[in-house]
C-alpha positions in Angstrom: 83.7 111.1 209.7 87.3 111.7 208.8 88.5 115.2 209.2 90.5 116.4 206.3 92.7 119.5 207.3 93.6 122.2 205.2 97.5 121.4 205.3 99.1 123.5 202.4 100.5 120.9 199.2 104.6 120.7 199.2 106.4 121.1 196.7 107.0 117.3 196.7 103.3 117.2 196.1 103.1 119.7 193.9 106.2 118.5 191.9 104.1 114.8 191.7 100.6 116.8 190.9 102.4 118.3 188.0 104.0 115.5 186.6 100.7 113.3 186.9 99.0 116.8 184.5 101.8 116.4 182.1 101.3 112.7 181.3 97.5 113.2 181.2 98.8 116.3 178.8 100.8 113.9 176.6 98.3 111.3 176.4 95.9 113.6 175.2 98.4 114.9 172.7 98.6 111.3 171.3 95.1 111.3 170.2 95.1 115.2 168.4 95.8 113.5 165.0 92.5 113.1 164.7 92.3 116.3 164.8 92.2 119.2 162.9 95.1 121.9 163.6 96.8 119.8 165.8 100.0 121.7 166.0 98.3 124.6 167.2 96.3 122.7 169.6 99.2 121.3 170.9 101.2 124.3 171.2 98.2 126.0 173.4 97.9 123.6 175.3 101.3 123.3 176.2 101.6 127.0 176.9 98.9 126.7 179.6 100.5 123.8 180.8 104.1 125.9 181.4 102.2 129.0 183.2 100.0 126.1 185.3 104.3 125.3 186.4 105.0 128.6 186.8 104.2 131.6 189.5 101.5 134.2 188.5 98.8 135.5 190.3 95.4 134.4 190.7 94.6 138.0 188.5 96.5 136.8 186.0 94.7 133.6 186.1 91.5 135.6 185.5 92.5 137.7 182.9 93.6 134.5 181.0 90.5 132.5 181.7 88.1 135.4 180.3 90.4 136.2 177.1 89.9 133.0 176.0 86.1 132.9 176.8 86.2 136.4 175.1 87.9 134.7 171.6 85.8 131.4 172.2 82.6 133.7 171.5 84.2 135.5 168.5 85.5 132.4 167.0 82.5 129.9 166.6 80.2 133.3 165.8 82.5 134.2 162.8 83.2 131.4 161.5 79.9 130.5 159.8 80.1 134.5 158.0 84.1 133.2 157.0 83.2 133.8 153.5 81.0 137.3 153.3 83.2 140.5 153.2 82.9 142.4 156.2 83.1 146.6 157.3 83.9 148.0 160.6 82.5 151.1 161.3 83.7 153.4 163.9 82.5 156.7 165.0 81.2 158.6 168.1 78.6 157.2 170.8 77.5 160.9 171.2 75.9 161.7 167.9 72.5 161.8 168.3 70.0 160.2 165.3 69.4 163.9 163.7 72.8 164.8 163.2 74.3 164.8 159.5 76.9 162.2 160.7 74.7 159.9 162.0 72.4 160.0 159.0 75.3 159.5 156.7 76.6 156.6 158.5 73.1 155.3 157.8 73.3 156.1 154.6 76.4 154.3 153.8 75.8 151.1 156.2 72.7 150.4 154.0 74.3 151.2 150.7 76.8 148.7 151.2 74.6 146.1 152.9 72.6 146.6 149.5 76.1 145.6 147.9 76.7 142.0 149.8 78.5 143.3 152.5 77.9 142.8 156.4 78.5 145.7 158.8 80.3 145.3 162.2 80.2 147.8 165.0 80.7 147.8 168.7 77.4 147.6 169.4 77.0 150.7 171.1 74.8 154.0 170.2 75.7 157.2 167.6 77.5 156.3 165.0 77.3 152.5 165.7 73.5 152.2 166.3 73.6 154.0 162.7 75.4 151.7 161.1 72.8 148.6 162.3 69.6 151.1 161.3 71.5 151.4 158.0 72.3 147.6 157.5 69.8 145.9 159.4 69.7 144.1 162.5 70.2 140.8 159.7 73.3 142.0 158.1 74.9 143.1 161.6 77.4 142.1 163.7 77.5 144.2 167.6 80.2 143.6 169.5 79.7 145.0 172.5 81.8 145.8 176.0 81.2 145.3 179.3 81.3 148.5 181.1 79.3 149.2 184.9 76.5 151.8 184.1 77.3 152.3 180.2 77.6 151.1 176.9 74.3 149.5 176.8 73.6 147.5 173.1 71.8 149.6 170.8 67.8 148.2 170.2 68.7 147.3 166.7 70.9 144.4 167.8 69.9 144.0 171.1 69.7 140.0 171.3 70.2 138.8 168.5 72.7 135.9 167.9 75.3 138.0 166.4 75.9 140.1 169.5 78.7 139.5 171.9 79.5 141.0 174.9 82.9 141.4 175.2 85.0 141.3 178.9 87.8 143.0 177.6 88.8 146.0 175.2 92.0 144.4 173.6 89.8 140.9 172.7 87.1 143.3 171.0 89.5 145.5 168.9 90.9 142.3 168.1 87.3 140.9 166.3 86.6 144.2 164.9 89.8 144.3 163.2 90.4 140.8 162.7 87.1 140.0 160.6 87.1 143.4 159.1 87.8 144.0 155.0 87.3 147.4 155.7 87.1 150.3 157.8 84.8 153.0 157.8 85.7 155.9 160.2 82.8 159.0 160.6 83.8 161.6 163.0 84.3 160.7 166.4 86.6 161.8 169.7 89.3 160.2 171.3 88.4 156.7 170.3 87.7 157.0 167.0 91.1 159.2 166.0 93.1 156.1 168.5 91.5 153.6 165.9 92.0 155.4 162.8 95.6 155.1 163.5 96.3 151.9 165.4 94.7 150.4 161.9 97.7 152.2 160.0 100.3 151.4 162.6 98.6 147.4 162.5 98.9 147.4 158.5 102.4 148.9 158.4 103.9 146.6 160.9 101.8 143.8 158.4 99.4 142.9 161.5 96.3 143.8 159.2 95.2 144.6 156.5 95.6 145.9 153.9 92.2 146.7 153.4 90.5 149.7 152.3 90.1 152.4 155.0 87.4 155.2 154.0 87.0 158.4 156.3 83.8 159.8 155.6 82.1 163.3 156.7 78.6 164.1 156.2 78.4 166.4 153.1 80.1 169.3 153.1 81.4 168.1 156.3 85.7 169.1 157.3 86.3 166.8 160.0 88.4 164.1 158.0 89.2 166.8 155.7 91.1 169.0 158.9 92.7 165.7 160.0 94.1 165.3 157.1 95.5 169.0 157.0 97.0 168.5 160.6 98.6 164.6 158.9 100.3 167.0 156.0 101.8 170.0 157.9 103.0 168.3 161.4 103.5 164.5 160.1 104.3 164.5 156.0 106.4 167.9 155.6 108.1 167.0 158.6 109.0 163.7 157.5 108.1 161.5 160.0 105.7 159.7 157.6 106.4 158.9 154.0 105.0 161.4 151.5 103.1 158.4 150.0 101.2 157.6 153.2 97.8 159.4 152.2 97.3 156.8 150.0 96.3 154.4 152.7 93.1 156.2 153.1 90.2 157.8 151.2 88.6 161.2 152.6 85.4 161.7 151.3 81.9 163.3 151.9 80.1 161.8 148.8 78.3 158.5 149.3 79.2 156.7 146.1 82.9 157.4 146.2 82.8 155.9 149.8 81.7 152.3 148.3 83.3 152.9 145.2 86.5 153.0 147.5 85.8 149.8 148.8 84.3 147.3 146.1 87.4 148.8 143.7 89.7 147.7 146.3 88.7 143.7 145.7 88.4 144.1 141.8 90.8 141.7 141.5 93.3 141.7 145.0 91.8 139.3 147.1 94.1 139.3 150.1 97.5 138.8 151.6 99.5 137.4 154.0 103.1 137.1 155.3 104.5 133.7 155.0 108.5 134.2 156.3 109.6 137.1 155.2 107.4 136.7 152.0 104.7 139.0 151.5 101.9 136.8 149.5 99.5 138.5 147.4 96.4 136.6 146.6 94.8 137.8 143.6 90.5 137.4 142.1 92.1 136.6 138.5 95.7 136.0 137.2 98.0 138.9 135.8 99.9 138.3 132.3 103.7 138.3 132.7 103.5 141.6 131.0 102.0 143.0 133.7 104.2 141.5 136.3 107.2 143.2 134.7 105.3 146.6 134.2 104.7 146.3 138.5 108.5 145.6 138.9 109.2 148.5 136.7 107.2 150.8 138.9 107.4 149.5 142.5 111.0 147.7 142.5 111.6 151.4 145.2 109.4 149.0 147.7 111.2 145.5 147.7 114.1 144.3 150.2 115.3 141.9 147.4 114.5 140.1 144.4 111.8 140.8 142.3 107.6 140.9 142.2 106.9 137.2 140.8 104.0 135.0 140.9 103.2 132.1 142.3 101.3 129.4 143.3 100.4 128.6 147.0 103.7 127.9 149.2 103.9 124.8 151.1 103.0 126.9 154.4 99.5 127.6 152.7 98.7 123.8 152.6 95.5 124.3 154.9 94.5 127.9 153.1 90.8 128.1 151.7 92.9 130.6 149.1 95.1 127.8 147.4 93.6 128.1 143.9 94.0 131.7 143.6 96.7 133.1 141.6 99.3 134.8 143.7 102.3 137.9 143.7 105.0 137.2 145.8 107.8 140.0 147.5 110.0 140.9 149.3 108.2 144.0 151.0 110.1 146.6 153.1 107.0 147.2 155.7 108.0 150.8 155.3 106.5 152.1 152.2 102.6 151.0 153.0 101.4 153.9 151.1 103.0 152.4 148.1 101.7 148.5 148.5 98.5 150.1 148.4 99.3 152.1 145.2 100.2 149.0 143.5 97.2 147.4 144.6 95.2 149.9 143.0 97.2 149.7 140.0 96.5 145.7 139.9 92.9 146.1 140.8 93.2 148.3 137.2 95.0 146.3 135.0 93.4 143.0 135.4 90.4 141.6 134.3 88.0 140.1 136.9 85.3 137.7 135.6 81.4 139.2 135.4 80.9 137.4 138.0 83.4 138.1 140.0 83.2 141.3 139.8 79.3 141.5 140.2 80.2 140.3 143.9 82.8 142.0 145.6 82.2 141.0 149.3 82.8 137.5 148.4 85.9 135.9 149.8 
């Protein structure tokens, strides 16, 4: 039997071993058009390809490997729930079940479960096992973390299909944010305050949102309500927020005013997304040219340039399950969020949805 020794590649070898992966890598390439997405496959592809040319560590390797395990999970569970309006719900692990918190998350979870919506948590117990007693293990989504010796899946969602364990914190966050068309925040430490701003900071840099964001105490309850003292005095009268930042939250101890804050949100916006520098607005039902004018009038303090105008879809929406909607389109400074979403409330006012539109607001 030959003996094959372990004699280390050179870079001669290597240089050929590289070369050989990029022609397999091109001749691949030539058969995406059969494809959906291509470009995008393309471009992964290719980015793996440089770092596979390139010196990192066999950490780095890892951490690259599992991230993309991490989105594999998140993508093919999703997808099939593309269409169903979605709320995260964050909140403390330590809130036991006979606390007024933890009964008020239930409280909401299943009021708007009863509504259409599905609830997303991360899977854990307090205020996340609440939300899946409140919802239903059903109209759940866990998304859980790997930790040694903790964070155990609560038994409402405990293997079911819509469960994922995640490896990594930043590949979570992204899922619970990502799917999410609103956020529910109940009282909570250290985590919960770090998410209740990171989803501000994500939908003033235009990374998310917007979407509704409802901070909810149990009744009679001053957690949110003490936050938002501490956000006036140290943050607003000091100006290092805009006076109109408030608006991109509702505080709230009463149950009905917590949906009501999130159904009235997609009366008639439906979503948005940058295309360029354009901020597009998609909207339930179209606005009268009246109405466009009467937004310019009032919100012209938020755009860079130009003017509010509608649309149709742009050429860089060719693939979007949204092309048939009506659509605003601006110039948006990404500095005055607590004004976009005053003029979202003023849209969601002066149109008109259908009956049956509006009899299903967690329909995307």
């Amino acid at each position: 039997m030959p003996i094959i020794s372990a004699v280390p590649m050179t870079s001669e070898a290597s240089s050929c071993t590289l070369d050989s992966l990029k022609a397999d890598l091109a001749e691949l390439i030539d058969r995406l058009p059969t494809l959906k997405h291509q470009q995008f496959i393309q471009q992964s592809l290719t980015t793996i390809l440089h770092l596979a040319d390139s010196e990192i560590e066999r950490l780095d390797w890892k951490i690259l490997s599992a991230a993309l395990a991490d989105m594999e999970r998140g993508f093919q569970l999703f997808y099939d729930y593309r269409h169903v309006r979605k709320i995260t719900i964050f909140g403390s692990a330590r809130l036991a079940p006979d606390t007024p918190a933890y009964q008020m998350a239930v409280a909401f979870s299943r009021a708007v479960s009863e509504l259409g919506f599905m609830i997303m948590t991360g899977g854990g117990g307090g205020i996340m096992q609440a939300g899946q007693e409140g919802a239903g293990r059903d109209n759940s989504f866990g998304l859980n973390i790997q930790l040694p010796f903790e964070q155990q899946a609560n038994p409402i969602i405990e293997g079911d299909a819509k469960l994922i364990n995640f490896k990594y914190f930043f590949t979570r966050k992204l899922f619970l944010l990502k799917e999410s068309d609103a956020v529910a925040l109940f009282p909570g430490g250290f985590g919960t305050q770090d998410e209740a701003f990171e989803c501000m900071t994500l939908s003033q840099t235009g990374k998310f949102g917007p979407v509704p964001l409802v901070l909810i105490d149990q009744p009679g309850g001053d957690y949110w309500r003490s936050w938002s003292q501490y956000i006036d005095e140290q943050l607003v009268k000091t100006g290092l927020v805009s006076p109109d930042d408030p608006s991109l939250y509702t505080i709230t101890d009463n149950l009905e005013v917590a949906c009501n804050a999130i159904t009235s949100f997609y009366q008639v916006y439906h979503s948005s997304r940058y295309v360029g520098d354009q901020l597009v607005i998609r909207l339930r039902e179209d606005l009268s040219d009246a109405q466009v004018e009467s937004l310019n009038t009032d919100f012209s303090d938020i755009l860079v340039t130009g003017k509010i105008a509608k649309s149709p879809s742009l050429p860089q929406e060719g693939q979007d399950e949204t092309s048939d909607l009506p659509r605003l389109v601006l110039y948006f400074n990404q500095r005055d969020l607590g004004r976009l979403y005053q003029m979202i409330r003023v849209i969601n006012q002066v149109g008109i949805p259908t009956p049956e539109e509006a009899a299903h607001p967690e329909r995307k």
